[in-house]
C-alpha positions in Angstrom: -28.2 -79.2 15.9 -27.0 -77.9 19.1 -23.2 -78.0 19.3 -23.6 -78.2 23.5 -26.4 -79.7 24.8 -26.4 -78.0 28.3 -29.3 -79.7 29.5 -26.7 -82.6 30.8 -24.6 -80.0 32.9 -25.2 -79.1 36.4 -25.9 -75.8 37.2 -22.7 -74.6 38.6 -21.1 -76.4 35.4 -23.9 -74.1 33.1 -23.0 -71.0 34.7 -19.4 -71.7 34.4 -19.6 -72.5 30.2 -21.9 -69.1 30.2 -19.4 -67.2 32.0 -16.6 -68.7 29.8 -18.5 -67.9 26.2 -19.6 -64.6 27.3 -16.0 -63.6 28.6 -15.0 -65.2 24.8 -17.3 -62.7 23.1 -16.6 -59.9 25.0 -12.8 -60.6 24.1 -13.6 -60.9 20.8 -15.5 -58.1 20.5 -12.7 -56.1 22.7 -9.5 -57.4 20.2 -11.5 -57.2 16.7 -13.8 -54.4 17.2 -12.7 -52.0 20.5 -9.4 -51.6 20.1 -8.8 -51.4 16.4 -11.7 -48.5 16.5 -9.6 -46.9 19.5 -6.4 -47.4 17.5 -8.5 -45.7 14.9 -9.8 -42.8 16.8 -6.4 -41.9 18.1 -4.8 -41.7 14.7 -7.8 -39.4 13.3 -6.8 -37.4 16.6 -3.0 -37.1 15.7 -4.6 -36.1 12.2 -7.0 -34.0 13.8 -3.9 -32.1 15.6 -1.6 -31.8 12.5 -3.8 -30.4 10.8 -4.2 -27.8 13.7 -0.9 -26.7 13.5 -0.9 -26.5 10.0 -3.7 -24.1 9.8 -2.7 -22.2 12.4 0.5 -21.7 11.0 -1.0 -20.9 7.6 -3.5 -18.2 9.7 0.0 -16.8 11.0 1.1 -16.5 7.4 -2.1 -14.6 6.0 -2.3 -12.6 9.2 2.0 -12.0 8.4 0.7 -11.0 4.6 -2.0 -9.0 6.0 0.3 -6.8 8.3 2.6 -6.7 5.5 0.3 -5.3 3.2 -0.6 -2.5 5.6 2.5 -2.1 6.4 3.9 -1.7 2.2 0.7 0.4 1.7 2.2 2.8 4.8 5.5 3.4 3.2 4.3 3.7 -0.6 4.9 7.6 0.0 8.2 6.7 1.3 8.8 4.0 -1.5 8.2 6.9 -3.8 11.0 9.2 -2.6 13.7 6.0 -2.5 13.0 5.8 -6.2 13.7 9.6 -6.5 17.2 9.4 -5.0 18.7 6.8 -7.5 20.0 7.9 -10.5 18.8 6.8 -13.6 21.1 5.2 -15.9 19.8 7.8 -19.1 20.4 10.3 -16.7 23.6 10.8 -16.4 24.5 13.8 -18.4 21.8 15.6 -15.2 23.7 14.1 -12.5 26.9 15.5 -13.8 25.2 19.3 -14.4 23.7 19.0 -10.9 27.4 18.8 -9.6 28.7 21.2 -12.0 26.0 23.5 -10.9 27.5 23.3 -7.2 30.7 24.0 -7.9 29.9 26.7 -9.9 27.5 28.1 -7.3 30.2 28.1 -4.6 33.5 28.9 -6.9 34.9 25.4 -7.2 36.8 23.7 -9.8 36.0 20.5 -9.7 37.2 17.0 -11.6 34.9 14.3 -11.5 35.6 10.7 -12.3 33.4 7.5 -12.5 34.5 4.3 -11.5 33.6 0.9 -13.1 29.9 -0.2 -12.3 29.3 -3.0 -9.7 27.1 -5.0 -12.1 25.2 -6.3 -9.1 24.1 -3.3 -6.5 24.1 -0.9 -10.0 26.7 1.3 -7.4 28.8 3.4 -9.4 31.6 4.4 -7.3 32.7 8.6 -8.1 35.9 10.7 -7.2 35.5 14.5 -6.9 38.9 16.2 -6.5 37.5 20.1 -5.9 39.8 23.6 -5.3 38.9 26.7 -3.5 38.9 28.3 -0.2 38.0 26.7 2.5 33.9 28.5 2.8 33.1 27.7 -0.3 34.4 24.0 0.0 32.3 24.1 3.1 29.3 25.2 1.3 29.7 22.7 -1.7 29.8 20.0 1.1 26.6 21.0 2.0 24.7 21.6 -1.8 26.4 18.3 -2.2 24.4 17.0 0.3 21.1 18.5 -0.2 21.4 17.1 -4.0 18.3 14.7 -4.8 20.6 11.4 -5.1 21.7 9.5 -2.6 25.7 10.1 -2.6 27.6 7.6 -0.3 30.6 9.0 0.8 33.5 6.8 1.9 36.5 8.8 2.0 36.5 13.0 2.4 40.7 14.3 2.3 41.1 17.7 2.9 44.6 19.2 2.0 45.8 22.4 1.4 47.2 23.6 -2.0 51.0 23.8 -3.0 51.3 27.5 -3.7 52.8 27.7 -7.0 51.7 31.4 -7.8 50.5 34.1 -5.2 46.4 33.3 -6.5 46.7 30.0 -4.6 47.4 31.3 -1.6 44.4 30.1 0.7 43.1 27.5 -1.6 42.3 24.0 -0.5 41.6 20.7 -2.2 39.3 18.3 -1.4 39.2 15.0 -2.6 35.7 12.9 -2.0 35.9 9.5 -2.9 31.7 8.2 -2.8 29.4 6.0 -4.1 26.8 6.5 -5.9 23.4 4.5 -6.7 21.6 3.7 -10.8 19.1 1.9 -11.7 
């Protein structure tokens, strides 16, 4: 059961039908086999390359979390101190001796008042309104500054007294409006 019986063909007309069939197959094989696996081979590529750039980036991130690391493990000394300079919440009644302590030390009368606390930062704003002559305003400045607590100062007014009785006479105020940091 032959479905062309090529024996009746001529040559030419046998090479012709061969040709023809052959160029059919290789078609066929080209459309339903070829191109679908190139098609195929292409999109495992794009995969391939996604992929890529994913890892990479996630090697970026570890090598980011590795340097970070290091880095935190640097500063843990340093991390150490920043805890030291905030004052804590139960200590209150310390802060306010370590500033009476300074004006004492350097002849000062001094008022202190607290502001309301900034629920979000825990920065407690302070007013120091301070009275003496003008060294040992000098000198508190500095105590004030060496204290272990971080003390922002916004606003420093220096004015001189109103001499009411001759034991004024010299005497400055100063009036130190500042920030300072609980936790």
């Amino acid at each position: 059961m032959s479905l062309i019986n090529l024996s009746k063909f001529s040559l030419r007309k046998k090479i012709i039908i061969n040709l023809f069939a052959s160029l059919a197959v290789i078609l066929a094989l080209l459309f339903f086999i070829i191109l679908p696996t190139i098609k195929k081979i292409n999109q495992i590529g794009y995969e391939i390359e996604a992929q890529r750039v994913e890892l990479e980036k996630k090697f970026i991130k570890a090598q980011n979390l590795k340097q970070l690391s290091k880095n935190l493990n640097e500063i843990k000394f340093e991390l150490a101190k920043l805890d030291q300079v905030f004052i804590n919440k139960d200590n209150e009644l310390e802060f306010i001796t370590a500033l009476e302590k300074i004006a004492a030390a350097n002849k000062i009368d001094q008022k202190i008042n607290f502001g309301n606390e900034d629920k979000i930062y825990k920065k407690i704003p302070i007013q120091l309104l301070t009275q003496g002559n003008f060294a040992d305003q000098l000198n508190y400045s500095l105590n004030l500054e060496s204290i272990n607590c971080y003390i922002n100062i916004k606003s420093l007014e220096i004015s001189a007294v109103k001499i009411i009785d001759s034991n004024a006479k010299g005497l400055i105020q100063m009036n130190i409006l500042a920030d300072t940091y609980w936790r």
